[in-house]
PDB file as gemmi writes it, atoms N, CA and C in Angstrom:
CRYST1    1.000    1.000    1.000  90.00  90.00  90.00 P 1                      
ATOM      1  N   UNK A   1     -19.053   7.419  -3.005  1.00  0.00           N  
ATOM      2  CA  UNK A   1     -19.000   7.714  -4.414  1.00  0.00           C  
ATOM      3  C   UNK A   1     -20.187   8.607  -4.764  1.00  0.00           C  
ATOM      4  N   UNK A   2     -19.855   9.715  -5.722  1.00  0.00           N  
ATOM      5  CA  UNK A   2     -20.998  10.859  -5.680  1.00  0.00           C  
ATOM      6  C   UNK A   2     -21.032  10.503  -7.509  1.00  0.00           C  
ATOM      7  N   UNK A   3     -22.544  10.109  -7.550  1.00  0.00           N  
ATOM      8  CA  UNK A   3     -22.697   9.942  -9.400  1.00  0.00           C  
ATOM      9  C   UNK A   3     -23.417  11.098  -9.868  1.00  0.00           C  
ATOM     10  N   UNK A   4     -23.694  11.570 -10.851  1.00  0.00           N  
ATOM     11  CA  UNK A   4     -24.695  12.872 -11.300  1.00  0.00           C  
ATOM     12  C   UNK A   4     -24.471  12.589 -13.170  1.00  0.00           C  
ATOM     13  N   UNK A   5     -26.011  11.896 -13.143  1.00  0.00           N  
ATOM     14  CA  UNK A   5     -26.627  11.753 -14.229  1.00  0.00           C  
ATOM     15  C   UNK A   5     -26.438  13.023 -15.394  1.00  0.00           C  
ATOM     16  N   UNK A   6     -25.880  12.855 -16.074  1.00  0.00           N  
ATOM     17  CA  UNK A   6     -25.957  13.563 -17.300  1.00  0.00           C  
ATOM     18  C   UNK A   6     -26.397  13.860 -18.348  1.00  0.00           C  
ATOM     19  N   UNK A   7     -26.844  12.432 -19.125  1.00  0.00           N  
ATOM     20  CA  UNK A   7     -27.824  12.073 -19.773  1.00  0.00           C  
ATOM     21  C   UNK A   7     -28.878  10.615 -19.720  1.00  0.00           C  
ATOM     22  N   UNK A   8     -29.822  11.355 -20.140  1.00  0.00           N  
ATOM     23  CA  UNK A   8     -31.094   9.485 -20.075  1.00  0.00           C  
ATOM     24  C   UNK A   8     -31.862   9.335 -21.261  1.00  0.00           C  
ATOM     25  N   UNK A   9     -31.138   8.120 -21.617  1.00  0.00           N  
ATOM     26  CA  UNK A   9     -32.745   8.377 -22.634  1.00  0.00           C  
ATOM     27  C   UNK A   9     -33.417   6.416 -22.573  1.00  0.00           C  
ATOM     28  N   UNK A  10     -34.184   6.721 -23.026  1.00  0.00           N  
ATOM     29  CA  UNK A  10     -34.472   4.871 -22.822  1.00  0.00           C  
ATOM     30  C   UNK A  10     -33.796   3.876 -22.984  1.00  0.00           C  
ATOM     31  N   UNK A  11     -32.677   3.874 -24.287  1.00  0.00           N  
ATOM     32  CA  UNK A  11     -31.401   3.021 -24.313  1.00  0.00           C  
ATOM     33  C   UNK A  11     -29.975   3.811 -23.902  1.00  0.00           C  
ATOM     34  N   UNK A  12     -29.796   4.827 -23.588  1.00  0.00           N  
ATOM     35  CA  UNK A  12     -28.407   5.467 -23.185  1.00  0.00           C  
ATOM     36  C   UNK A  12     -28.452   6.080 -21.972  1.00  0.00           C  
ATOM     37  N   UNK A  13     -27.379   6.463 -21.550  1.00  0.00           N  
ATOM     38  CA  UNK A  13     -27.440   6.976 -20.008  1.00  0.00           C  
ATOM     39  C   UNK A  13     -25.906   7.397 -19.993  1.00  0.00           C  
ATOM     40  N   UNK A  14     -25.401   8.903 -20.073  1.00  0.00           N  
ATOM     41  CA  UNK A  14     -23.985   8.992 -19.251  1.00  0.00           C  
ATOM     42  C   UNK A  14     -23.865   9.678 -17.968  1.00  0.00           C  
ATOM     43  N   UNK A  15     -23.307   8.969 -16.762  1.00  0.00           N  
ATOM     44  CA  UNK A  15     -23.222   9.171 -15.843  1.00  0.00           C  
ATOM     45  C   UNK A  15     -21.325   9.809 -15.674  1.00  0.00           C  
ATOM     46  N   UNK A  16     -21.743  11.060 -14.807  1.00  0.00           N  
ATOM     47  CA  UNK A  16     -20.474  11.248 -14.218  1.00  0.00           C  
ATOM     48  C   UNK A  16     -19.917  10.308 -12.480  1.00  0.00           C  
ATOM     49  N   UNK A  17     -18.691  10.480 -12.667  1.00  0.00           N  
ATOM     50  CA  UNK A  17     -18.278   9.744 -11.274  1.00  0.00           C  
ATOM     51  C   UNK A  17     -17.320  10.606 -10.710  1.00  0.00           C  
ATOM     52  N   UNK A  18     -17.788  11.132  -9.811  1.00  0.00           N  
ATOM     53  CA  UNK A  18     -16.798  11.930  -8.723  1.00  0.00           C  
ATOM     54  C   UNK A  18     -15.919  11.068  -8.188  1.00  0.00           C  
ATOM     55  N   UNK A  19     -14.386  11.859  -8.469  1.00  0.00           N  
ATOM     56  CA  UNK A  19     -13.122  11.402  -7.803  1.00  0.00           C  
ATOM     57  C   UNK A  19     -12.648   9.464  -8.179  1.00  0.00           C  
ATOM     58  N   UNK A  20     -13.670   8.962  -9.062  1.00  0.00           N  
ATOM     59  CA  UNK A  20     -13.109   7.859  -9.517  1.00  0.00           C  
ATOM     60  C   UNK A  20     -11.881   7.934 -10.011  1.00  0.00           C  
ATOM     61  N   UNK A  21     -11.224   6.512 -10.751  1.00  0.00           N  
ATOM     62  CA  UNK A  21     -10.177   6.506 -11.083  1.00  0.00           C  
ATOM     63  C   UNK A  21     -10.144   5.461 -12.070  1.00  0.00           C  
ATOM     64  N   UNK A  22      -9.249   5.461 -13.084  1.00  0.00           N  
ATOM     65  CA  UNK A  22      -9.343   4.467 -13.942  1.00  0.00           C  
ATOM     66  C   UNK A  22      -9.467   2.657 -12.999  1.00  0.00           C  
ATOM     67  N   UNK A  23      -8.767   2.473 -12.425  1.00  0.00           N  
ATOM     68  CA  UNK A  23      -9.246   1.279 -11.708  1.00  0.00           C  
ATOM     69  C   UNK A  23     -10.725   0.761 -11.285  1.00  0.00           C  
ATOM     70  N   UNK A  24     -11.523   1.434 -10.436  1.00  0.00           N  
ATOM     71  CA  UNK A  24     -12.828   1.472 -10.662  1.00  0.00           C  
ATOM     72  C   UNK A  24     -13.554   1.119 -12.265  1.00  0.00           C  
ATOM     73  N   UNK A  25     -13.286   2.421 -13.005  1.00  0.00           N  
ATOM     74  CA  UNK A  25     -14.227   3.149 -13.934  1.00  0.00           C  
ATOM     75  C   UNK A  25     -13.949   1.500 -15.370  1.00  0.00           C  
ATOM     76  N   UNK A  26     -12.707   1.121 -14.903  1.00  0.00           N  
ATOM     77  CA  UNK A  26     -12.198   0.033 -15.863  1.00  0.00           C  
ATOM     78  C   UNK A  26     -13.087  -1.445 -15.678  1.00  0.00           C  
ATOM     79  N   UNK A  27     -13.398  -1.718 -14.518  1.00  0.00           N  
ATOM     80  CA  UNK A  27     -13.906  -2.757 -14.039  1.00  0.00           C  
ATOM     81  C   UNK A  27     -14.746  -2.592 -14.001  1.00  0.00           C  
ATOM     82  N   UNK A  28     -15.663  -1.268 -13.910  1.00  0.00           N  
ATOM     83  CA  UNK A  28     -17.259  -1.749 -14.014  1.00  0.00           C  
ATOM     84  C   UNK A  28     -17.651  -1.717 -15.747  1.00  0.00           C  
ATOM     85  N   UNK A  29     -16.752  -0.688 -16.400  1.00  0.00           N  
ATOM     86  CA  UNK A  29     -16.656  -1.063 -17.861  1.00  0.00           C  
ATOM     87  C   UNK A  29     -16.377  -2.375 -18.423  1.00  0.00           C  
ATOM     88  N   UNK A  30     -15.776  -3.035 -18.180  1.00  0.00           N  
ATOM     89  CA  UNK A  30     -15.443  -4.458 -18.434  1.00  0.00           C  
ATOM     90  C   UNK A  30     -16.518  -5.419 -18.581  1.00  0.00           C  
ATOM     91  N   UNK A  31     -17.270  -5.398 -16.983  1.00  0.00           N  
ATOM     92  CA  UNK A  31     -18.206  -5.817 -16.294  1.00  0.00           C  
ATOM     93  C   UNK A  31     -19.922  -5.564 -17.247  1.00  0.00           C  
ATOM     94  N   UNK A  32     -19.963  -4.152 -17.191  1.00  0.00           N  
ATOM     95  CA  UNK A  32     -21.191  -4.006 -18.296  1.00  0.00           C  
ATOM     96  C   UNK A  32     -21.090  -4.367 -19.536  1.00  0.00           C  
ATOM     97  N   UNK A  33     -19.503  -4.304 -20.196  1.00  0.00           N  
ATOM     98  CA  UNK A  33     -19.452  -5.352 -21.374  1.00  0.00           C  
ATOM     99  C   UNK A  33     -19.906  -6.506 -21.771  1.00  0.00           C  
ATOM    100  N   UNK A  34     -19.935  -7.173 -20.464  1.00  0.00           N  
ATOM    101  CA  UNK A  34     -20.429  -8.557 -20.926  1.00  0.00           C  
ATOM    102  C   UNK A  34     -21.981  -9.119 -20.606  1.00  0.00           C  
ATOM    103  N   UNK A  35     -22.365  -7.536 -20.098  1.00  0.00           N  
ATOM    104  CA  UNK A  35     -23.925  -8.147 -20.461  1.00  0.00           C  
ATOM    105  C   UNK A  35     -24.422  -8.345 -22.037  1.00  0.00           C  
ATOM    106  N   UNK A  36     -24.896  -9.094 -22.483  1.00  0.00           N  
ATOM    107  CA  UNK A  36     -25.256  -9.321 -24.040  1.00  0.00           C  
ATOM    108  C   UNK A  36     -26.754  -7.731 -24.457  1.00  0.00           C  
ATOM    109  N   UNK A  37     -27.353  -7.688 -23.423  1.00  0.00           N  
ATOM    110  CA  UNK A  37     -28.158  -5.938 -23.685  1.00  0.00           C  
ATOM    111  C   UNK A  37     -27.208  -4.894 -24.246  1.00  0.00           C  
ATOM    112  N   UNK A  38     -25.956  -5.275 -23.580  1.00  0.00           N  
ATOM    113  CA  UNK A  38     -25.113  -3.705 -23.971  1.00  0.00           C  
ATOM    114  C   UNK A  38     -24.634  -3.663 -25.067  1.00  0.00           C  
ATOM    115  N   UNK A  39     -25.018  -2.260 -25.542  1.00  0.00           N  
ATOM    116  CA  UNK A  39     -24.327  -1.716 -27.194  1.00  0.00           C  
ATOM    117  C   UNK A  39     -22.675  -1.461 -27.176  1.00  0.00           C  
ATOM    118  N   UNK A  40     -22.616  -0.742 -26.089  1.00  0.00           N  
ATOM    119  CA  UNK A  40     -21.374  -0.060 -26.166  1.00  0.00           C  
ATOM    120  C   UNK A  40     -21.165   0.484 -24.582  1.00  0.00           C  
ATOM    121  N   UNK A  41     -20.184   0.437 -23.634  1.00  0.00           N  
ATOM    122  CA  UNK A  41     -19.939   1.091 -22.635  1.00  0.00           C  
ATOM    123  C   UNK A  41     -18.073   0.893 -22.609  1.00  0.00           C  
ATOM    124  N   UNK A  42     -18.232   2.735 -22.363  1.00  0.00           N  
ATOM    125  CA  UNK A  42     -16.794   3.287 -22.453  1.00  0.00           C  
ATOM    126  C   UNK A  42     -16.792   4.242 -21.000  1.00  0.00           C  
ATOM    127  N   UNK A  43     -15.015   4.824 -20.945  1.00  0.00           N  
ATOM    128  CA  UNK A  43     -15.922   6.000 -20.090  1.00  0.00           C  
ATOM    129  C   UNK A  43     -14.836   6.915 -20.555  1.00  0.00           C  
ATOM    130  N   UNK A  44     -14.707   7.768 -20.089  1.00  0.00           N  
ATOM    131  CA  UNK A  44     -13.704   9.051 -20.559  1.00  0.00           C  
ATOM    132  C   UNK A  44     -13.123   9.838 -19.401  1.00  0.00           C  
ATOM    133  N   UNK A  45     -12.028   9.796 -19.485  1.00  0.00           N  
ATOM    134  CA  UNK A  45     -10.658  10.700 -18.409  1.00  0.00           C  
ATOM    135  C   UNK A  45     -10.701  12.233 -19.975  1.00  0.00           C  
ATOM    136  N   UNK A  46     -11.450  13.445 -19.969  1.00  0.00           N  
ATOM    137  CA  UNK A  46     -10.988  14.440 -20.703  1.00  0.00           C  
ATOM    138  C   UNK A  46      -9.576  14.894 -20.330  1.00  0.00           C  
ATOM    139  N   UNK A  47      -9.642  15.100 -19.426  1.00  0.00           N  
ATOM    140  CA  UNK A  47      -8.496  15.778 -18.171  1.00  0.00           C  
ATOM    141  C   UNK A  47      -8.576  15.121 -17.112  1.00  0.00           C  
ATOM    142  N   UNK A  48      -7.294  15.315 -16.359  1.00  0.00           N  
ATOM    143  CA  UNK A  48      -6.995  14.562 -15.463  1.00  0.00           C  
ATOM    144  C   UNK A  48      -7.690  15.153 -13.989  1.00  0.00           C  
ATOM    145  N   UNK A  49      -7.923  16.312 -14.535  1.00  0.00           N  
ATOM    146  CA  UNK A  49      -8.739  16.936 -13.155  1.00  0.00           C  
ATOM    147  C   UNK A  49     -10.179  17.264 -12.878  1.00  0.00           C  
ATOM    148  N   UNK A  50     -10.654  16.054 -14.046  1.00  0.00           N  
ATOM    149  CA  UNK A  50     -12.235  16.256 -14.347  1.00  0.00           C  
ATOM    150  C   UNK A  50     -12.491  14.719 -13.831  1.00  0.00           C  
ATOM    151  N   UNK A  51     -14.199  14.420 -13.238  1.00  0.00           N  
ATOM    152  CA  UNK A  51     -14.414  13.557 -13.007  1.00  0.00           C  
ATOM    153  C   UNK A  51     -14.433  12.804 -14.561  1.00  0.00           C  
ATOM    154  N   UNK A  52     -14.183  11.406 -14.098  1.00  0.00           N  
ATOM    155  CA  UNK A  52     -14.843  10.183 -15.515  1.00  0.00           C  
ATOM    156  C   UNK A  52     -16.178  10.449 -15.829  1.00  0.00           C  
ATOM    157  N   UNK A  53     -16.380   9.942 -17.228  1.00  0.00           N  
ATOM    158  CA  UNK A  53     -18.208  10.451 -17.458  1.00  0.00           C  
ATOM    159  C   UNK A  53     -17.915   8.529 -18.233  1.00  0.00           C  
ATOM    160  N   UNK A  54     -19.163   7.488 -18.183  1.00  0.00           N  
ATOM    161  CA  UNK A  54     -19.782   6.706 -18.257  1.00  0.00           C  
ATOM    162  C   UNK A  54     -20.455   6.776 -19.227  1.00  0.00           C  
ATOM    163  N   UNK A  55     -20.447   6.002 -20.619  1.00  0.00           N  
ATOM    164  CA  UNK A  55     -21.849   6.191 -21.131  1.00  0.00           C  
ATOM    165  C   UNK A  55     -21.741   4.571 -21.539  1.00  0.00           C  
ATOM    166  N   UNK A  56     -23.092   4.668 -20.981  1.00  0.00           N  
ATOM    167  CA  UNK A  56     -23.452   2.717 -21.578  1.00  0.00           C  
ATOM    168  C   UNK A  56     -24.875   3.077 -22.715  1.00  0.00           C  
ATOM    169  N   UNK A  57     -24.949   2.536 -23.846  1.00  0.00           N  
ATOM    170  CA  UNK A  57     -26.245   2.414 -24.845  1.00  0.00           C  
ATOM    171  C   UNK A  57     -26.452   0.658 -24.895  1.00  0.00           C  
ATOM    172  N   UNK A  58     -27.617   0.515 -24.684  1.00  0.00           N  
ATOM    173  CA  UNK A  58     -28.112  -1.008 -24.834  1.00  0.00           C  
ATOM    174  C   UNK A  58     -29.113  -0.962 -26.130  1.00  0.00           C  
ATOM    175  N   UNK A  59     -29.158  -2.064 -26.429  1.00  0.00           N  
ATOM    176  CA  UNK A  59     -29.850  -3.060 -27.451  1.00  0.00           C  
ATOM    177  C   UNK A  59     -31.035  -3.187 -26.845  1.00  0.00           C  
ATOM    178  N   UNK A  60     -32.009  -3.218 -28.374  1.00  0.00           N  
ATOM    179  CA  UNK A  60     -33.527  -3.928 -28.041  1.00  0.00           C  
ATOM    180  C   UNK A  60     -34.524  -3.464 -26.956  1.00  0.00           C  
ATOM    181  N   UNK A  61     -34.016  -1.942 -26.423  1.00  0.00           N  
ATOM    182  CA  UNK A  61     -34.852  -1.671 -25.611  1.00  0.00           C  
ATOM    183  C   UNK A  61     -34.608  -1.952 -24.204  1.00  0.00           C  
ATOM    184  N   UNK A  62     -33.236  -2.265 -23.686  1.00  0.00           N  
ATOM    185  CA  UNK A  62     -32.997  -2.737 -22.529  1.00  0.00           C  
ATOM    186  C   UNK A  62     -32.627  -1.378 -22.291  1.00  0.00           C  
ATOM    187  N   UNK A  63     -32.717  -1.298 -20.398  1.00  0.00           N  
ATOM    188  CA  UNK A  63     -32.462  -0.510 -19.687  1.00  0.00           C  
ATOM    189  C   UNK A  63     -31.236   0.153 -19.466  1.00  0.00           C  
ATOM    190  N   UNK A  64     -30.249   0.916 -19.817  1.00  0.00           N  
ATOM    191  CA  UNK A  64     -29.074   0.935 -19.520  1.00  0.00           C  
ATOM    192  C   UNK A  64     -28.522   1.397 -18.164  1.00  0.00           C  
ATOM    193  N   UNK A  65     -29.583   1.838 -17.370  1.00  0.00           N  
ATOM    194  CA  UNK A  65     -28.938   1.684 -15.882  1.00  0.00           C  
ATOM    195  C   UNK A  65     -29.193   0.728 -14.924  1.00  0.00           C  
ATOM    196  N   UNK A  66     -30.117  -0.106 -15.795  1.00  0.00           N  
ATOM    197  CA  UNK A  66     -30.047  -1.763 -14.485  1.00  0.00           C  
ATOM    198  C   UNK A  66     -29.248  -2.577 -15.663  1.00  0.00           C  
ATOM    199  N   UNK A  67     -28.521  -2.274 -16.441  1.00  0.00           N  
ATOM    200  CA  UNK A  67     -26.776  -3.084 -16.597  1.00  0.00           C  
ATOM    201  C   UNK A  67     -26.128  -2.478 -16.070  1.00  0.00           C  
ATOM    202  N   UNK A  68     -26.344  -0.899 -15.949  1.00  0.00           N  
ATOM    203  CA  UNK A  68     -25.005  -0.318 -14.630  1.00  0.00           C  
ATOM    204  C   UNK A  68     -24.959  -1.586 -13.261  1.00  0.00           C  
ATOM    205  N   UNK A  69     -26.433  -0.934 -12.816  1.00  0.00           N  
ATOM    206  CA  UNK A  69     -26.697  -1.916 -11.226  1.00  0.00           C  
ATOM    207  C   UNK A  69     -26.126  -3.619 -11.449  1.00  0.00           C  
ATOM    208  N   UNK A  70     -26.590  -4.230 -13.038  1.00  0.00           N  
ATOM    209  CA  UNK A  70     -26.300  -5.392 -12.125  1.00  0.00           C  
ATOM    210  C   UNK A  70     -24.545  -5.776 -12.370  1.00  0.00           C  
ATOM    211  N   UNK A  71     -24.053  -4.671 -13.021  1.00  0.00           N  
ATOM    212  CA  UNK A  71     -22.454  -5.147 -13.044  1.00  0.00           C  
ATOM    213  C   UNK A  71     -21.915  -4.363 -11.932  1.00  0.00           C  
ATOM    214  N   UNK A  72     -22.584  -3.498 -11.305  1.00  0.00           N  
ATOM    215  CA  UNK A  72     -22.028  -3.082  -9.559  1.00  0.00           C  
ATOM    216  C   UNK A  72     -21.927  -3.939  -8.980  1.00  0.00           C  
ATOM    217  N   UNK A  73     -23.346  -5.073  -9.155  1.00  0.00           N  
ATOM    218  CA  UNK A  73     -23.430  -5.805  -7.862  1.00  0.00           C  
ATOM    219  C   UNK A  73     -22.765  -6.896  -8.315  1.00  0.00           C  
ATOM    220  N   UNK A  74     -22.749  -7.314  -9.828  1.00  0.00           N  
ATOM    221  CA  UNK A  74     -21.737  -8.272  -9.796  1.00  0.00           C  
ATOM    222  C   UNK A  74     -20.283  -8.143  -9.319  1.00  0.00           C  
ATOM    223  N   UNK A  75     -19.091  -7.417  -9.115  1.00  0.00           N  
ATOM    224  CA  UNK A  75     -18.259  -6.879  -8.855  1.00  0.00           C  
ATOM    225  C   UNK A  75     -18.618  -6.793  -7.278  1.00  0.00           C  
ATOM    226  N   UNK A  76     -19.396  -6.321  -6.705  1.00  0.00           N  
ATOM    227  CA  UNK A  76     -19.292  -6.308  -5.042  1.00  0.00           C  
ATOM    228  C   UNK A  76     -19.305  -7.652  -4.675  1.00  0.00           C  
ATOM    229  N   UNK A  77     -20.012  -8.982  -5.649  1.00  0.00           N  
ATOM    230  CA  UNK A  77     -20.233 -10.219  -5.136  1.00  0.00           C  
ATOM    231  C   UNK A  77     -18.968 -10.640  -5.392  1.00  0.00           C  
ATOM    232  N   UNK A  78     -18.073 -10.468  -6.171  1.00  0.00           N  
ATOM    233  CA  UNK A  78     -16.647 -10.758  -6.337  1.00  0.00           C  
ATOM    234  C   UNK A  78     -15.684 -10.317  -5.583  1.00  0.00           C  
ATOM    235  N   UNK A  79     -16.031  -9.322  -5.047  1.00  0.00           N  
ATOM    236  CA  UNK A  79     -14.920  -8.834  -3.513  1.00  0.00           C  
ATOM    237  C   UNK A  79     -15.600  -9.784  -2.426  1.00  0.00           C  
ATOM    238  N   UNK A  80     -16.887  -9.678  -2.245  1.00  0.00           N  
ATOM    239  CA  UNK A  80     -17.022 -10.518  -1.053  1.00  0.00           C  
ATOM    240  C   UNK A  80     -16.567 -11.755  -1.373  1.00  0.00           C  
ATOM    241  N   UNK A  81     -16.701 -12.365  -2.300  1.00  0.00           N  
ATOM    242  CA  UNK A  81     -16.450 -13.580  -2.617  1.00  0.00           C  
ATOM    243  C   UNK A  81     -14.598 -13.859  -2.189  1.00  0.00           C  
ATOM    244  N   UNK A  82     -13.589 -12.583  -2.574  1.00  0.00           N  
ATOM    245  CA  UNK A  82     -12.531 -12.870  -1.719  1.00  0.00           C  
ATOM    246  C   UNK A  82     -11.864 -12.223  -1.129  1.00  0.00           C  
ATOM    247  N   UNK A  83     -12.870 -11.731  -0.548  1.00  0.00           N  
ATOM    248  CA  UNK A  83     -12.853 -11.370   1.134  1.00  0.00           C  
ATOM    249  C   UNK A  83     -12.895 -12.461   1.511  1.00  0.00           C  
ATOM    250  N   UNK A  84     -14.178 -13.777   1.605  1.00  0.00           N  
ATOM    251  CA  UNK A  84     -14.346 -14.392   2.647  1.00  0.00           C  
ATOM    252  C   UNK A  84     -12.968 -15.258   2.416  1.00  0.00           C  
ATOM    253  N   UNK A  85     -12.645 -15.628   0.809  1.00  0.00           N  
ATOM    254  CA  UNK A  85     -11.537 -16.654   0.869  1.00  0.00           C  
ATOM    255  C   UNK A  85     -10.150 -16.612   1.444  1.00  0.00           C  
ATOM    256  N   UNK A  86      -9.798 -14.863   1.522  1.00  0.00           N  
ATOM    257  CA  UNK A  86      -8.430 -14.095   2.084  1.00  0.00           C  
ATOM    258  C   UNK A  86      -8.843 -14.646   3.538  1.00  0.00           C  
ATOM    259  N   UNK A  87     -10.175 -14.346   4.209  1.00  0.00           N  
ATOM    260  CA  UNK A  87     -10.383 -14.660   5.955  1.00  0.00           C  
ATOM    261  C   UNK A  87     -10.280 -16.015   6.033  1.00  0.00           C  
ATOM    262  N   UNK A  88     -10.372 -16.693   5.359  1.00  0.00           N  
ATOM    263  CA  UNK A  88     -10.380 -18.579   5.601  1.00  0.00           C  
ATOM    264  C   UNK A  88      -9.350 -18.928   5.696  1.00  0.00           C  
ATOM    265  N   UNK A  89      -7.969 -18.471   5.130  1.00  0.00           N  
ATOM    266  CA  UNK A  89      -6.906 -18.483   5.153  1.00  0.00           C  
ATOM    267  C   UNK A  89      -6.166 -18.697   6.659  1.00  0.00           C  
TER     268      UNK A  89                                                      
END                                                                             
């Protein structure tokens, strides 16, 4: 996955995502929703032949790209999580 920062500012951040797809771009949106820091995170399909662009704004001074990171890693702990349960099977 190739990201390229677009904008930063102390509470906002839009990131582009090369070759994502609404599946991805939906679930980590979801995911940063429910941190209680976040203001608002959307992302945008302009065209269908443009990458998604990301923008998360947080509250109170929180970081808005370690709510990116920790709803990545929440979401990777949820595949592993069934991964291992699909292999136990």
């Amino acid at each position: 996955m190739e990201i390229k920062i677009i904008e930063l500012e102390a509470d906002k951040v839009r990131i582009s995502f090369a070759g994502e797809t609404h599946t991805y771009m939906n679930a980590l949106t979801n995911e940063i929703l429910a941190d209680p820091a976040v203001d608002v995170a959307s992302y945008d399909f302009r065209f269908h032949f443009v990458d998604p662009t990301l923008l998360v704004t947080t509250k109170d001074g929180a970081d808005p790209v370690a709510a990116i990171i920790r709803a990545a890693k929440t979401i990777a702990a949820d595949c592993n999580d069934l991964i291992a349960q699909i292999e136990q099977q």
